[in-house]
C-alpha positions in Angstrom: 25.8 14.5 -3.0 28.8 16.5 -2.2 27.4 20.5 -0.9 28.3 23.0 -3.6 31.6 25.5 -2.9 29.2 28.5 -3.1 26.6 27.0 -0.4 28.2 28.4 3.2 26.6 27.0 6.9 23.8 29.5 8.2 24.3 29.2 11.7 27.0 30.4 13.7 28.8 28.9 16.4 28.1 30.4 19.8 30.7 27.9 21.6 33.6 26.3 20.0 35.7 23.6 22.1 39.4 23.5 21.7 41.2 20.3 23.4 44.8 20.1 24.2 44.8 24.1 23.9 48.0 24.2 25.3 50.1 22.0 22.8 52.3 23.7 20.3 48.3 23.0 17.7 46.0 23.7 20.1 48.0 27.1 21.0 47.6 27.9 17.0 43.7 27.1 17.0 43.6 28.9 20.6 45.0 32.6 19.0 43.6 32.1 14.9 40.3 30.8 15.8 38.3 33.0 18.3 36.9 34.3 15.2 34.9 31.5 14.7 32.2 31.2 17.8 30.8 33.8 20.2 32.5 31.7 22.9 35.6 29.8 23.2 35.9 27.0 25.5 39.8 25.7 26.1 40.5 22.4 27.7 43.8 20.8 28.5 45.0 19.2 31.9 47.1 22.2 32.9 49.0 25.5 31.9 46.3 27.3 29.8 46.9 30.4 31.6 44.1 33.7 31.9 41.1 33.3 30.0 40.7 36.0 27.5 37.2 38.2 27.0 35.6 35.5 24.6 37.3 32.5 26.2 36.6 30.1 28.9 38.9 27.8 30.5 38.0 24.4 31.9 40.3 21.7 33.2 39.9 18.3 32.1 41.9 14.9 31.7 40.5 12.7 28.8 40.5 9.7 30.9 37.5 10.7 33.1 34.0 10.0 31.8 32.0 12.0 33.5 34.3 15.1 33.3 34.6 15.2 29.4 30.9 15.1 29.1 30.5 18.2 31.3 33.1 20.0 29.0 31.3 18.9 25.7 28.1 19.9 26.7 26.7 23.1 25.2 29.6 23.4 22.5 28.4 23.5 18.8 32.3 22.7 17.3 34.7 21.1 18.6 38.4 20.7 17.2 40.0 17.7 19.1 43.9 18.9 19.4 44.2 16.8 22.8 45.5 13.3 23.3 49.3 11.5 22.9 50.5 13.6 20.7 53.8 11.2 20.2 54.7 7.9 20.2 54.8 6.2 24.1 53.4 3.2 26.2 50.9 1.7 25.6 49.2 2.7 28.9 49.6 6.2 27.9 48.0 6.3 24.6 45.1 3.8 25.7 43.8 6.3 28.5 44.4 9.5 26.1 43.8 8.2 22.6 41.5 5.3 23.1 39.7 5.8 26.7 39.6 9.6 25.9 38.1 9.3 21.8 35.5 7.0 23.4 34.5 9.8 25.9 34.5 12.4 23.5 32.0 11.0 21.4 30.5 9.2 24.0 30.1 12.9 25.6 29.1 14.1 21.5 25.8 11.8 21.8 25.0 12.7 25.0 25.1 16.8 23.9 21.9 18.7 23.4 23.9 20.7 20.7 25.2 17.9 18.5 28.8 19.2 17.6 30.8 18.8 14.9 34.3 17.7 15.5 37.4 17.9 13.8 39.7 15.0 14.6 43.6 15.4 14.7 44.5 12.6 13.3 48.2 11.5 11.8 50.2 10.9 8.9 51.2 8.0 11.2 47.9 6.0 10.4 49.6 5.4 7.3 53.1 6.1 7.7 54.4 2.3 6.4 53.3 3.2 3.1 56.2 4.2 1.3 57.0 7.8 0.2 56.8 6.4 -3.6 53.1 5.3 -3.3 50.2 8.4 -3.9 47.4 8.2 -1.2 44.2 9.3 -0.9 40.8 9.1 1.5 40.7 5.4 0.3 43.8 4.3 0.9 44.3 1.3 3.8 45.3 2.1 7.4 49.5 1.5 7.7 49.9 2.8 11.0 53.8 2.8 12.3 53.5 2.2 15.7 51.4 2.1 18.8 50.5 6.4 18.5 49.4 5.5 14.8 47.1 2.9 16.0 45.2 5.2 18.1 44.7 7.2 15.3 43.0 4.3 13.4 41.6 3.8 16.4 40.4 7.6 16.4 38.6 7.5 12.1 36.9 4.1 12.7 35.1 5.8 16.0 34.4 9.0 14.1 32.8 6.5 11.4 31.0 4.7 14.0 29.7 7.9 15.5 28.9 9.6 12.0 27.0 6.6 10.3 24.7 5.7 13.6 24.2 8.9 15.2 24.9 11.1 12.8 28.0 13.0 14.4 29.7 14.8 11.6 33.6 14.7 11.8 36.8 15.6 9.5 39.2 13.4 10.5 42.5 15.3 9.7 45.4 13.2 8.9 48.1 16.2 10.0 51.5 15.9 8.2 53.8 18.3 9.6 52.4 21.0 11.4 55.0 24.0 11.7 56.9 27.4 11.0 58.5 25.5 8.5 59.7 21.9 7.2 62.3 20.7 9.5 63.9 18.2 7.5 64.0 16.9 3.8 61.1 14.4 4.6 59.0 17.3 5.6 59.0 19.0 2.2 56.2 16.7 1.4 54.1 16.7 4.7 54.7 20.1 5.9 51.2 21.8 6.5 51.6 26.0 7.1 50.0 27.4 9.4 47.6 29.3 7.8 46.7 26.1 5.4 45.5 24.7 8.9 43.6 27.6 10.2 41.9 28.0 6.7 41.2 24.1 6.7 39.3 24.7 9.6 37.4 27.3 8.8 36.0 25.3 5.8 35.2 22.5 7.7 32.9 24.4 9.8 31.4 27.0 6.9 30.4 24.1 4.5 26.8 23.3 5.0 27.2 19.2 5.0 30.7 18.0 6.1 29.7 14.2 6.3 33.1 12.1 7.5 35.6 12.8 5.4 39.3 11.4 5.9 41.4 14.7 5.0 45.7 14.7 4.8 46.5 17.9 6.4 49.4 19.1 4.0 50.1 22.3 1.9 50.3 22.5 -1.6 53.3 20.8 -1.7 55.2 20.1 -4.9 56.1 16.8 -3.3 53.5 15.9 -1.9 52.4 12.1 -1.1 48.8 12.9 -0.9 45.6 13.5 -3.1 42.7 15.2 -1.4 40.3 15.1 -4.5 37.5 13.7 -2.4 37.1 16.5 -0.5 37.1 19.4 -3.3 33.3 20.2 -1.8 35.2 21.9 1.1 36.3 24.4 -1.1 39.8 24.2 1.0 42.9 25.0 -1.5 46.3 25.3 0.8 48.0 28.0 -0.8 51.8 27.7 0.8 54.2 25.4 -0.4 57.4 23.6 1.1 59.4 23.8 -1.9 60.5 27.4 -0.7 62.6 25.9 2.0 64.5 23.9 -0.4 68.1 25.4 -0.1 67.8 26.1 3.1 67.3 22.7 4.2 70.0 22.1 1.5 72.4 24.4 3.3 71.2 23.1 6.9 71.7 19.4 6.4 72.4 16.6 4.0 68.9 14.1 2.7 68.9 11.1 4.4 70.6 8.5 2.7 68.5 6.3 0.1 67.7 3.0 3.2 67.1 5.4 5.5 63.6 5.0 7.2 63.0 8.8 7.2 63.5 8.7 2.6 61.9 4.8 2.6 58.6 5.5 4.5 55.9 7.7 4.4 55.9 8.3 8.5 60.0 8.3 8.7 61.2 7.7 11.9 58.2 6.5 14.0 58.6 3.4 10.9 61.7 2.5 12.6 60.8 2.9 16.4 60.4 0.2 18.4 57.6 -0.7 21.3 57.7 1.8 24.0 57.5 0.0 27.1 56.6 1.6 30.1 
C-alpha cells in the first residue's frame, strides 16, 4: 500500500547527486536543492564552475562505465538531470541516453548506499498522443522521435532496476520546464519552477516511493495529465499557466487548428524528422 501523506522519511541525505548540473534543470536543482543533503555532488562534462561550501564537483561523461560508478558511489539521492536533452542522432542519444541510463543504474547496484533516483524523463515518451486524449501513469509509451525513445528507454530500465533490485525511482515525465509558458501549447505542460523543486522534495521525504511514472506539470487548467496515482507523495503544484494567458495572446497568435504543435501532445518534436548525423 501507498505510504500515508503524514508518514515523512527518517533519514537524511548526507550526499545528493545532481547530473547535468550545468543545464538550464540541473542549474535549478543545483541553487533550490542544497537544502536537501549534507553534501552536494555536481556532475556534468564541463562548465560547472567553483564548488560552493556544501558542494563538490566531479567531471564525468555518461558514456564511460567505470567513471559513472566512481561518481555514484557514496550518494544516497540522486536526481538524473544529465543526458540529450533534445532531439539529435542517433549516435548521440545512444551514448547519453541509452549507454549512460545503463551505467547509472548499472553504477546504482554496484553502490553501498543504494540511492534513490529521480529520472528526467519527457513529455516526449508520449508526445503522439493527441492534446484531446487525458493521460495518466497507465497510459501507453507514444514517443515522437528518437529523444522520446530514450526516454522509454530510460522508465522500462528504472522498472527493471526497481522490481529486481529494488532501486527506487520517480520517473518524471517533465512538460515544460520554465520562467513561464512560451507558447500556447505550453499552457498545458508548463511546470514552475517551484512545482519542480517541491516535487522533488516529496520524492525524497516520503518513506516508500516505489517506481512511480509522474507528468511533471503545474496545476494547469489545461492540463493533459492526471497524476491520481501518485497522491501518496503528498505533491500538489500550486502555480498555474493560465496566468500567462493574455500575454501569450498579445505576444503571438495559437497555432492554427492542423498544426502539429495544437494536434499533438509533444508539438513540434511530432513533426521532426530523423536526425542524421
Amino acid at each position: 500500500a501507498a505510504p500515508r501523506k503524514d508518514q515523512e522519511k527518517d533519514d537524511d541525505m548526507k550526499r545528493l547527486l545532481i547530473t547535468g548540473a550545468n543545464g538550464s534543470l540541473g542549474s535549478v536543482c543545483r541553487e533550490r536543492l542544497g537544502h536537501l543533503a549534507d553534501t552536494i555532488r555536481l556532475s556534468a562534462r564541463k562548465g560547472l564552475g567553483d564548488a560552493a561550501a556544501n558542494e563538490e564537483i566531479v567531471y564525468c561523461d555518461l558514456g564511460d562505465k567505470a567513471a559513472v560508478e566512481e561518481l555514484v558511489e557514496g550518494c544516497d539521492g540522486i536526481v538524473h538531470m544529465g543526458g540529450q536533452a533534445t532531439e539529435a542522432p542517433w549516435e548521440t542519444i545512444r551514448q547519453a541516453n541509452i549507454d549512460g541510463m545503463f551505467h547509472l543504474y548499472e553504477a546504482a547496484r554496484k553502490s553501498s548506499t543504494n540511492p534513490r533516483i529521480i529520472f528526467a524523463s519527457s513529455n516526449h515518451a508520449i508526445g503522439f498522443y493527441e492534446q484531446t486524449e487525458r493521460l495518466d501513469a497507465k497510459s501507453c509509451p507514444k514517443p515522437d522521435g528518437l529523444y522520446g525513445v530514450s526516454k522509454v528507454f530510460g522508465e522500462a530500465m528504472a522498472s527493471m532496476y526497481y522490481h529486481k533490485f529494488g532501486i527506487e525511482t520517480a520517473s518524471v515525465r517533465i512538460g515544460s520546464c520554465f520562467p513561464e509558458p512560451k507558447n500556447h501549447r505550453m499552457l498545458s505542460t508548463w511546470m514552475s519552477y517551484d512545482d519542480f523543486v517541491q516535487l522533488i522534495e516529496r520524492i525524497f521525504t516520503v518513506p516508500r516511493l516505489g517506481c512511480p511514472i509522474i507528468y511533471g506539470a503545474s496545476a494547469n487548467d489545461c492540463s493533459w495529465w492526471d497524476n491520481h496515482e501518485v497522491a501518496y507523495l503528498g505533491w500538489q503544484p500550486k502555480d498555474n499557466a493560465e496566468v500567462f494567458r493574455e500575454k501569450l495572446n498579445a505576444e503571438m497568435d495559437p497555432p492554427p487548428s492542423d498544426d502539429v504543435n495544437a494536434v499533438y501532445q509533444g508539438g513540434g518534436f511530432a513533426g521532426d524528422g530523423i536526425h542524421e548525423s
